[in-house]
KEMIDREN-748986 format. One record per residue (C-alpha): residue in one letter; x, y, z. Coordinates in nm, 4 decimals, m for minus. Layout:
BEGIN
r, px, py, pz
A, X, Y, Z $
...
//
This chain:
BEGIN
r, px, py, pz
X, m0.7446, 1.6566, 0.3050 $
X, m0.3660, 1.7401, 0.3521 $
X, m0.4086, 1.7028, 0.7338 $
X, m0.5901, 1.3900, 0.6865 $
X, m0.3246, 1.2288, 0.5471 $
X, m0.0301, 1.3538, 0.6877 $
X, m0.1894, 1.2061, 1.0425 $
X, m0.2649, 0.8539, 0.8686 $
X, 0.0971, 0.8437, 0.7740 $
X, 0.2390, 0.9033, 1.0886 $
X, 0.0405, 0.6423, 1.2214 $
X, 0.0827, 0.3875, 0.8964 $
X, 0.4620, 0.4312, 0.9775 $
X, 0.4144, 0.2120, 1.2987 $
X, 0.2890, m0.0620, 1.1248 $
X, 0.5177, m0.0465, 0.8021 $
X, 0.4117, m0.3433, 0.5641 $
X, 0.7773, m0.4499, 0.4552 $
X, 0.9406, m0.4037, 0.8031 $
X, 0.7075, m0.3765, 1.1104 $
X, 0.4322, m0.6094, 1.0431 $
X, 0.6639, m0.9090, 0.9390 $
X, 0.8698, m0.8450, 1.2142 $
X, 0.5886, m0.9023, 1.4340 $
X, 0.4920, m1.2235, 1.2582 $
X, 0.8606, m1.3778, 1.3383 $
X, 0.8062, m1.2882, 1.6822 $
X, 0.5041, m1.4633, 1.6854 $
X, 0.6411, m1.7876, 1.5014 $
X, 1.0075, m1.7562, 1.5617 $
X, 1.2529, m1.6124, 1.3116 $
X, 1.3966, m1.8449, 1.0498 $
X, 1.1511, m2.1203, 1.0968 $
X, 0.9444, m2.2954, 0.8073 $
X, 0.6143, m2.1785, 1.0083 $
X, 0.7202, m1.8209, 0.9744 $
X, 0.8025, m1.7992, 0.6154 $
X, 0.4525, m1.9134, 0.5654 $
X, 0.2971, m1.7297, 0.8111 $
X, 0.4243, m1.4306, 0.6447 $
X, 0.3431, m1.5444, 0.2851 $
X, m0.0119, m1.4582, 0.3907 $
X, 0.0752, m1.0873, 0.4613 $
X, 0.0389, m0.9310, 0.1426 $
X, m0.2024, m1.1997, 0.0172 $
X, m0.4528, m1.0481, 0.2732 $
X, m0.3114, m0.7091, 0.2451 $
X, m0.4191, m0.6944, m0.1431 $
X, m0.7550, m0.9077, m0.0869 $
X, m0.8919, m0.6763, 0.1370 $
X, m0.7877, m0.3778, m0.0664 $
X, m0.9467, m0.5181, m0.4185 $
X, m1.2512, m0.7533, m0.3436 $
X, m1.4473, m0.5457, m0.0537 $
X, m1.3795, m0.2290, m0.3011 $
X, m1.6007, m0.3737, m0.6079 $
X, m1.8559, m0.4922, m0.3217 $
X, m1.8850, m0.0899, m0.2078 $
X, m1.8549, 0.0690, m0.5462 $
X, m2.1638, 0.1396, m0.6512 $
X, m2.2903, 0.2498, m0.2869 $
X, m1.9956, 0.4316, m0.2605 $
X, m2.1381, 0.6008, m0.5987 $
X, m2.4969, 0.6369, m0.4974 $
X, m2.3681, 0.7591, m0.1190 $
X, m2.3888, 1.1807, m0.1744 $
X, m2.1500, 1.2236, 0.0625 $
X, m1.8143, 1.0646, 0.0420 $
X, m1.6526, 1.1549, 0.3231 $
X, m1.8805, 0.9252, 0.5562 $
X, m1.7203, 0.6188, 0.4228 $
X, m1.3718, 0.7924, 0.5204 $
X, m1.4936, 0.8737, 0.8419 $
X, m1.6636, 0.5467, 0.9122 $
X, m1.3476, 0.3146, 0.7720 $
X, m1.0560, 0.5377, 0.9449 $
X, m1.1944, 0.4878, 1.2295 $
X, m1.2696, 0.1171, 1.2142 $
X, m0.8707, 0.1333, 1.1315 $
X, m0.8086, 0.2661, 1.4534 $
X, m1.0438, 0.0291, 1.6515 $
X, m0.8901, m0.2853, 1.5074 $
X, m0.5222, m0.1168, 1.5734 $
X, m0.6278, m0.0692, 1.9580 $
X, m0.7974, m0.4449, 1.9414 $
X, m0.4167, m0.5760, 1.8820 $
X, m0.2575, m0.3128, 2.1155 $
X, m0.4780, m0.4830, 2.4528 $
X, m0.4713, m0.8107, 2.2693 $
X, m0.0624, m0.7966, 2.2654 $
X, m0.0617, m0.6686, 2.6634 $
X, m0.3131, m0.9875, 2.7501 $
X, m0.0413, m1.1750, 2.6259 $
X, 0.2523, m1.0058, 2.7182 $
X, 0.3744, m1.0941, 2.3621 $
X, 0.3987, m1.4431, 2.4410 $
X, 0.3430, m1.6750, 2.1512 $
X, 0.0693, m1.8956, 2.0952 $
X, m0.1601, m2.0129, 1.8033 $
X, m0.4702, m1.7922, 1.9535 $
X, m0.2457, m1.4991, 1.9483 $
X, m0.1441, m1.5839, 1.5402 $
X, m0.4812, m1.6489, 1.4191 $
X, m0.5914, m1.3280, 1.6130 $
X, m0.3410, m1.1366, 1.5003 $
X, m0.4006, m1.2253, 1.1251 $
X, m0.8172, m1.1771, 1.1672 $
X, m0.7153, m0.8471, 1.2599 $
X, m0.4653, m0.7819, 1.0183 $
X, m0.7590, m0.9178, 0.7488 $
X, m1.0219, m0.7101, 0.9038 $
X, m0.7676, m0.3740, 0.9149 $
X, m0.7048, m0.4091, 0.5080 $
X, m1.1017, m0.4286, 0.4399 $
X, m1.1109, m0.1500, 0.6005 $
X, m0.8065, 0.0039, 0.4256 $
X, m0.9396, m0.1045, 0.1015 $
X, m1.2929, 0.0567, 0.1286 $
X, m1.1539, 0.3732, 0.2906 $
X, m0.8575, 0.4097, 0.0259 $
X, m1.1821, 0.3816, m0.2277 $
X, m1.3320, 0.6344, m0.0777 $
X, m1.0679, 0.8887, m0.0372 $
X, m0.9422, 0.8875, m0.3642 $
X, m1.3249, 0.8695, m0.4963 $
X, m1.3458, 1.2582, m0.2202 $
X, m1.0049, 1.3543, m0.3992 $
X, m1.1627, 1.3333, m0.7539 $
X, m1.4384, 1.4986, m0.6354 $
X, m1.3514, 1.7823, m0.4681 $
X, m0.9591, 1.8349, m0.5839 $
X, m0.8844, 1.9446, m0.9249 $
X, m0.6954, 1.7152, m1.1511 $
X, m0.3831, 1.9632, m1.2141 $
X, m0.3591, 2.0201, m0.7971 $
X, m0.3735, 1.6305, m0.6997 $
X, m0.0401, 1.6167, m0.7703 $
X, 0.0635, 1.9426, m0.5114 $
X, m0.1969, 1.8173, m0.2581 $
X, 0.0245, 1.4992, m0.3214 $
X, 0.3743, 1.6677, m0.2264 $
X, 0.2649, 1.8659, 0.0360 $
X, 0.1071, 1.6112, 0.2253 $
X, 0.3992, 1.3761, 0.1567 $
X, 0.6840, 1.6136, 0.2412 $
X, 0.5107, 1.7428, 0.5433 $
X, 0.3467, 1.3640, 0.6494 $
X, 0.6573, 1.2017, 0.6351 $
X, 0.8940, 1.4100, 0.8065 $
X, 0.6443, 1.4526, 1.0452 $
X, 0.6450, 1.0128, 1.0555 $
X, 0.9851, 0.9896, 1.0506 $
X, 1.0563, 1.1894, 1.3832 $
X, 0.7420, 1.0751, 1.5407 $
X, 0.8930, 0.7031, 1.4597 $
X, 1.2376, 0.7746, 1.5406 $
X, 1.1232, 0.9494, 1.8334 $
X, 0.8736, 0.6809, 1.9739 $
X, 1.0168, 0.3585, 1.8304 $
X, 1.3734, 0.4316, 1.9852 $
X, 1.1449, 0.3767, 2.3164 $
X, 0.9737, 0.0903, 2.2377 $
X, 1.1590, m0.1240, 2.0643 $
X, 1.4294, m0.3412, 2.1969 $
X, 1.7293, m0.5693, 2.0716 $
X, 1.5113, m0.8637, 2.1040 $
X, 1.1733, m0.7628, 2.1285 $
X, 0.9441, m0.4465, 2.1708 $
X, 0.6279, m0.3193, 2.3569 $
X, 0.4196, m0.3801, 2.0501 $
X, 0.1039, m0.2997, 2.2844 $
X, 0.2159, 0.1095, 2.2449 $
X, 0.3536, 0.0266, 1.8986 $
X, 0.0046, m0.0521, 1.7870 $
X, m0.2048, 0.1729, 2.0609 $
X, m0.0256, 0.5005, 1.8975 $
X, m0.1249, 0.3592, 1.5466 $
X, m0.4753, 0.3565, 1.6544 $
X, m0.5185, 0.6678, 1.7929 $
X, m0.3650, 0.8390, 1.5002 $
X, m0.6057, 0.6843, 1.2629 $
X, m0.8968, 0.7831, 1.5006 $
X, m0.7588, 1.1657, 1.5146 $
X, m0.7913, 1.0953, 1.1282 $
X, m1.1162, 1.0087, 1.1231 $
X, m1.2332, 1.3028, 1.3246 $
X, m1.0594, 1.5211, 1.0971 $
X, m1.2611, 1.4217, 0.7841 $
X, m1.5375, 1.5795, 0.9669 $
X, m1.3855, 1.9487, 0.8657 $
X, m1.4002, 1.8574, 0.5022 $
X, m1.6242, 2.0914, 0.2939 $
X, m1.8141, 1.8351, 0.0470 $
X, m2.1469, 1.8860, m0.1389 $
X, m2.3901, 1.6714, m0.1530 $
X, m2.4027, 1.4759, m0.4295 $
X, m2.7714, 1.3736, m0.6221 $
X, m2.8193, 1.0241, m0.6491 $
X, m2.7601, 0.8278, m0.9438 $
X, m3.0496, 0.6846, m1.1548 $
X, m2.9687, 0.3386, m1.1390 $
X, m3.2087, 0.0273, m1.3448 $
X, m3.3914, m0.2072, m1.1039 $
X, m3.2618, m0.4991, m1.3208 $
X, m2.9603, m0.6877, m1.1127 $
X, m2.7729, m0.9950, m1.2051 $
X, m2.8433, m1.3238, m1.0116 $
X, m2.4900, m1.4486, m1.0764 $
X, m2.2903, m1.5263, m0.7960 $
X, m2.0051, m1.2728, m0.9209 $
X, m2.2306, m1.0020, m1.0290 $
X, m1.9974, m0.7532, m0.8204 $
X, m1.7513, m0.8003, m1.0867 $
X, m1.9265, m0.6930, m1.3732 $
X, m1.8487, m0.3099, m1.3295 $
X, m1.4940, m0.4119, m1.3248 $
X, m1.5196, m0.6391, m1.5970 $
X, m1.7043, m0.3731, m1.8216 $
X, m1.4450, m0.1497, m1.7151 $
X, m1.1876, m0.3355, m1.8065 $
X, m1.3244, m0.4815, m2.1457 $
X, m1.4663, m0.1042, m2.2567 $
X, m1.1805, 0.1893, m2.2014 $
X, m0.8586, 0.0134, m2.3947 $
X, m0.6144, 0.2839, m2.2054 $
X, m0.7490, 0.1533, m1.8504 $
X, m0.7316, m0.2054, m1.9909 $
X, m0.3320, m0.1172, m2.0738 $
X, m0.2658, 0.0670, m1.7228 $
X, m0.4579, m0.2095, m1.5573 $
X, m0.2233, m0.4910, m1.6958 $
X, 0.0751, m0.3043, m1.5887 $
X, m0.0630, m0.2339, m1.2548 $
X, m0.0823, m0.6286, m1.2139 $
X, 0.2737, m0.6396, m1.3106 $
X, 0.3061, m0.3676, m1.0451 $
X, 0.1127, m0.5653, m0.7743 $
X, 0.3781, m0.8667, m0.7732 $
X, 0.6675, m0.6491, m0.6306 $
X, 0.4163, m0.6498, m0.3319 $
X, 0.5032, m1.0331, m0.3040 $
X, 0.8412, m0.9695, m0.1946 $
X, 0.7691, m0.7238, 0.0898 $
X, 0.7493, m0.9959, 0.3866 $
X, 1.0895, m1.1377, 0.2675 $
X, 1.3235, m0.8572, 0.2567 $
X, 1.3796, m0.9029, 0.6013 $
X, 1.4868, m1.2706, 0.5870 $
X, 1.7323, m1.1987, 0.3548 $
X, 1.8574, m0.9297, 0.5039 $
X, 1.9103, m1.2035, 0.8091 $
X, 2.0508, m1.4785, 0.5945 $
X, 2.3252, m1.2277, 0.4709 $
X, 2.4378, m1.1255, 0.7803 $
X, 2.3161, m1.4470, 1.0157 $
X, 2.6856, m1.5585, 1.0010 $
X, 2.8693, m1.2342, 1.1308 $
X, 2.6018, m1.0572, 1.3476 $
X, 2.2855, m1.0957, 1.5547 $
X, 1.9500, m0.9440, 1.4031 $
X, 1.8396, m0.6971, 1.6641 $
X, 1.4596, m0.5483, 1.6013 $
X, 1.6429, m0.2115, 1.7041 $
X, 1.7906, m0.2043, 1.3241 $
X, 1.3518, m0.2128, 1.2276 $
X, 1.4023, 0.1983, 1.3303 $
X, 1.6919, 0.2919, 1.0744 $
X, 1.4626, 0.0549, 0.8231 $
X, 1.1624, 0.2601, 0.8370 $
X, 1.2981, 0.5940, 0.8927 $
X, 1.5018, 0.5414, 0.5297 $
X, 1.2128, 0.3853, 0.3726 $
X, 1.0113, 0.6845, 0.4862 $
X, 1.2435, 0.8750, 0.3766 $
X, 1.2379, 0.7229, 0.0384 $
X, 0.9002, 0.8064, 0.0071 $
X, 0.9398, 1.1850, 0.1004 $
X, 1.2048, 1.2137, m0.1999 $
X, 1.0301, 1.0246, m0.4802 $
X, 0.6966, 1.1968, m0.3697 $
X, 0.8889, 1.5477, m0.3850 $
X, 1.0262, 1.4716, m0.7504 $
X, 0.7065, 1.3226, m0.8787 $
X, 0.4035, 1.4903, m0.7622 $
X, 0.5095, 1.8242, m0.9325 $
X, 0.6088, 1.6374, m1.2626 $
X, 0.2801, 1.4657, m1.2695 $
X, 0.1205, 1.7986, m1.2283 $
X, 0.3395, 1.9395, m1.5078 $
X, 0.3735, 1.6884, m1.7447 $
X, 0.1242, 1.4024, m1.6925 $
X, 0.1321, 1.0956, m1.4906 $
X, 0.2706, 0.8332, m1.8027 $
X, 0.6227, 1.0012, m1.7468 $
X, 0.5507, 0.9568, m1.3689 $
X, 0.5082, 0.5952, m1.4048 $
X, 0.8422, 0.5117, m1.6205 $
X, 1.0654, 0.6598, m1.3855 $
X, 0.9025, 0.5138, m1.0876 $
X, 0.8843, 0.1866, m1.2317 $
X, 1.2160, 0.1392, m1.3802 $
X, 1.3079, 0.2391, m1.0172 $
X, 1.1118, m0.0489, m0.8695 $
X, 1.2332, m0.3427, m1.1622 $
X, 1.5480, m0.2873, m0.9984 $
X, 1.4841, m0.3221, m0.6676 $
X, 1.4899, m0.7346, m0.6098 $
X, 1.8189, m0.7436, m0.8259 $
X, 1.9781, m0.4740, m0.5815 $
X, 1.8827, m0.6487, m0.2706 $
X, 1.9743, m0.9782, m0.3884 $
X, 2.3565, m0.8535, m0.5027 $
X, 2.3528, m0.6115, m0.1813 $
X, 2.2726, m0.9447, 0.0529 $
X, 2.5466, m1.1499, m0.1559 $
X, 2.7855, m1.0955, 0.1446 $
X, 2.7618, m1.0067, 0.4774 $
X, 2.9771, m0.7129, 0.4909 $
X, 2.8154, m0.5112, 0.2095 $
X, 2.4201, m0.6445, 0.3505 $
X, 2.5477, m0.4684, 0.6795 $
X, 2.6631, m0.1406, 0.4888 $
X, 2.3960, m0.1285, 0.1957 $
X, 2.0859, m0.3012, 0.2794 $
X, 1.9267, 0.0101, 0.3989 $
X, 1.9254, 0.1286, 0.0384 $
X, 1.6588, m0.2223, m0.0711 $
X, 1.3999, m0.0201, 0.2039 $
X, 1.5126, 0.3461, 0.0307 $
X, 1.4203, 0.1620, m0.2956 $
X, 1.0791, 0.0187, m0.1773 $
X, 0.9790, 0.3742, m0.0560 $
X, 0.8605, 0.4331, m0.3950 $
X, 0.5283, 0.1749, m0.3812 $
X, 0.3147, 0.4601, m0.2105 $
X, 0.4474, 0.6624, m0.5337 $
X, 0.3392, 0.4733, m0.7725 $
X, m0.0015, 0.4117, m0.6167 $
X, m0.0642, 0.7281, m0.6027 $
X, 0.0176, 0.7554, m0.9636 $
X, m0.2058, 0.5141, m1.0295 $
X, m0.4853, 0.6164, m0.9064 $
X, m0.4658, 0.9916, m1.0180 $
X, m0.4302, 0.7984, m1.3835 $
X, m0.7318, 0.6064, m1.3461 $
X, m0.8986, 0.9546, m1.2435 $
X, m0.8031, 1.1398, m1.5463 $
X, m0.9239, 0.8368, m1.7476 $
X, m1.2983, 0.8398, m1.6109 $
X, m1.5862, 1.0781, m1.5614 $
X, m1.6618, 1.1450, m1.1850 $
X, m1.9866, 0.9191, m1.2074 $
X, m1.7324, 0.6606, m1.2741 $
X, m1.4456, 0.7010, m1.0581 $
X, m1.5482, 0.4763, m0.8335 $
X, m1.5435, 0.1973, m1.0737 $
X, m1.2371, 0.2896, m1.2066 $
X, m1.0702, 0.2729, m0.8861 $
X, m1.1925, m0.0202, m0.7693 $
X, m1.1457, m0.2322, m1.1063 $
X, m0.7783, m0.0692, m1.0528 $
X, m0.7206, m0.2256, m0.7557 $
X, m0.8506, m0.6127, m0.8740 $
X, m0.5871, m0.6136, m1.0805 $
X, m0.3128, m0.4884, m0.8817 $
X, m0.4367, m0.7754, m0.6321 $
X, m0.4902, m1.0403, m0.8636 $
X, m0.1163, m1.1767, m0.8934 $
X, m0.0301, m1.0780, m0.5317 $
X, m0.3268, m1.3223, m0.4150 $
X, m0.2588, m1.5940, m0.6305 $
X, 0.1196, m1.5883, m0.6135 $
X, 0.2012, m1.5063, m0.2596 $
X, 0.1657, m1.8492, m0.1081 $
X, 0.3163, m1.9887, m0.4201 $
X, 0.6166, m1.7669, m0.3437 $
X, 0.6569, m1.8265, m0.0539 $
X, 0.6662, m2.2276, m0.0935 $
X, 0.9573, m2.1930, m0.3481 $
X, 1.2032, m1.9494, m0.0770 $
X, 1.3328, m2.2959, 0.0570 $
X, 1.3218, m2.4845, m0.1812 $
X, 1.4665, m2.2768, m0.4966 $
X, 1.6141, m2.0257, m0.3172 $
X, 1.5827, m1.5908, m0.3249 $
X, 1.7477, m1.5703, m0.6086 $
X, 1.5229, m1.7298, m0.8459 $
X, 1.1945, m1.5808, m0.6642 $
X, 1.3270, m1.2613, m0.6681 $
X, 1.4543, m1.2107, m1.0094 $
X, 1.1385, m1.3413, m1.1464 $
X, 0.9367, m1.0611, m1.0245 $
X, 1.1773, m0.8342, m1.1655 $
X, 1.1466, m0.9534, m1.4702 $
X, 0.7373, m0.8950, m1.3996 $
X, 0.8403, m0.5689, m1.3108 $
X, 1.0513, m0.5130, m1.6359 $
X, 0.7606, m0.6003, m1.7980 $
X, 0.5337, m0.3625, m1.6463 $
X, 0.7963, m0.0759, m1.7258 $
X, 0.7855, m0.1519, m2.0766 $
X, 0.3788, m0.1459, m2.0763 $
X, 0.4078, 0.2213, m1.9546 $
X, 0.5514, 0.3187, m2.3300 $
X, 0.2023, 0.1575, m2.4660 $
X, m0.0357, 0.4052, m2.2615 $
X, m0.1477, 0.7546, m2.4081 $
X, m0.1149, 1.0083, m2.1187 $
X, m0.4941, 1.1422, m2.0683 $
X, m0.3867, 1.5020, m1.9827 $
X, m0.4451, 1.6842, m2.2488 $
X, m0.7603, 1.5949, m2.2996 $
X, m0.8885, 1.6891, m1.9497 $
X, m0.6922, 2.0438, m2.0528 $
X, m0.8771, 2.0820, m2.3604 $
X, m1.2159, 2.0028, m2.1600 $
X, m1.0736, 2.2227, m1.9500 $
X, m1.0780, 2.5488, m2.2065 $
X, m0.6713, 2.5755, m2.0914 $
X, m0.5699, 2.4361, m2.4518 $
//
């Protein structure tokens, strides 16, 4: 499982969500234009749909499946199809610009997140299965520490080639992200998982039209700790919002004094990376130690302050040349806390039900990025980053006060356990 993901993450880190991917969007629509600040308002909106709705459609097969680790194998390597799809589709078009290439370029993007979504659901469905709850956390550092040093000199490496001042060859950007999720997929094959007996399961099904969200719903409405972590993992889900537009401040800040070159992209991901590595390295062991409620007020309170910091960091041009780096160190915590989140909603539910759990965990994470996205990113031009950005940190403030209202489930599992 560790050598699962640490190959996923060095190919994720070639399509970074807060740096790569919008990056490719301005090339598409051209930098500092209307069209591309709307463009890329649909970025996380269909980042967030595709990991949420297609989840509570797979659930229960995903429950009744006996083996988990064919959905993994099945959806990583979809991932790495649709990643080669855009790699040929970007050398048809030699990068040139057109409407075809946008819409194609966001049906694949669309496509690649279902697949995400479903896969994500089934890995950490494999993980509560087969990993023990007091090791999730270790199988968490090791394949953080070792995945994203290996990412960061595989993109430092690789991206110092194929990336230019004013463009990039986006066709080996994406080829080399598909082929590492492929090489994932394979690897799932090694995994050692029994067979699970299927679930009884009544004949009696709804006819409503949104009978897939009545697991979540009963979820939700039955187990008041997951109803508590699920309300702060909405709050969570809006920092997700601002991930497109870090970079357009960034070039608003400095638009005056220097020229935006896609070569700073590298230092970008290589820090946020690297932010990653170090909150991973602090919290996975803590979380194993103490619980994942102490996990999720450090991280958080971390992440309330991020759209503050970038917005006083981009407040001149001579400190967003010296200190924006730090807004990407910042946002290298997200994985964190997902993680966090998850392993959470695992120690709240039996294994029958983890698959529920996880899925009604990521509806609500979704929920606000979905319906605020495009909302957001109407009011950039018209009210300004300021008064988007420090209204999702007050969201976020929110959410870091909600984590003082949840009961940490671990020592319950340890008394189940026989260790207390």
């Amino acid at each position: 499982m560790a050598a699962y993901q640490i190959t996923m993450r060095i190919g994720w880190i070639f399509k970074t969500e807060s740096i790569i991917m919008p990056a490719v969007m301005d090339l598409l629509c051209g930098p500092g234009t209307g069209l591309a600040a709307w463009m890329r308002s649909w970025l996380p909106q269909l980042n967030r749909f595709g990991q949420s709705v297609p989840q509570l459609l797979f659930a229960k097969r995903l429950r009744d499946n006996p083996l988990k680790k064919t959905t993994v194998f099945i959806c990583s390597g979809l991932m790495g199809g649709i990643f080669l799809t855009l790699s040929a589709t970007w050398y048809f078009y030699q990068g040139e610009p057109n409407w075809l290439m946008r819409i194609e370029f966001l049906i694949c993007y669309a496509s690649f997140f279902i697949c995400v979504g479903v896969n994500n659901l089934g890995f950490n469905t494999l993980q509560g299965k087969l990993i023990r709850f007091n090791y999730r956390g270790r199988l968490f550092l090791f394949a953080n520490m070792v995945g994203g040093s290996a990412a960061i000199f595989t993109g430092w490496l690789l991206l110092n080639r194929w990336l230019t001042d004013d463009g990039g060859n986006f066709a080996w950007i994406f080829g080399f992200a598909g082929v590492c999720f492929l090489i994932g997929s394979m690897l799932t094959m090694f995994l050692k998982e029994d067979s699970d007996k299927k679930t009884e399961t009544t004949n009696l099904q709804s006819t409503s039209y949104f009978s897939f969200l009545q697991p979540a719903w009963n979820t939700f409405v039955s187990d008041t700790e997951f109803r508590k972590l699920a309300i702060l993992a909405g709050c969570f889900g809006c920092s997700m919002i601002l991930f497109p537009h870090y970079q357009a401040l960034y070039r608003e800040a400095v638009s005056a004094d220097q020229i935006f070159s896609l070569r700073d992209l590298i230092f970008w991901v290589m820090i946020q990376n690297t932010g990653t590595v170090i909150f991973g390295m602090v919290s996975g062991p803590i979380a194993d130690r103490f619980g994942n409620r102490f996990v999720l007020q450090f991280t958080m309170l971390v992440l309330t302050a991020c759209p503050v910091f970038a917005i006083w960091v981009a407040s001149s041009s001579v400190m967003a040349s010296s200190y924006f780096f730090l807004v990407f160190l910042i946002v290298g915590i997200t994985p964190v806390i997902f993680r966090v989140l998850n392993n959470f909603s695992l120690e709240l539910a039996s294994k029958n039900d983890h698959p529920n759990y996880l899925s009604a965990l990521s509806i609500c994470i979704a929920i606000p990025v979905i319906a605020l996205s495009q909302i957001a990113g109407w009011l950039l031009p018209i009210l300004g980053y300021k008064a988007v950005f420090y209204s999702i940190s007050v969201i976020l403030l929110v959410g870091w006060l909600l984590t003082f209202n949840i009961q940490e489930p671990r020592k319950q599992l340890l008394v189940n356990d026989g260790r207390v």
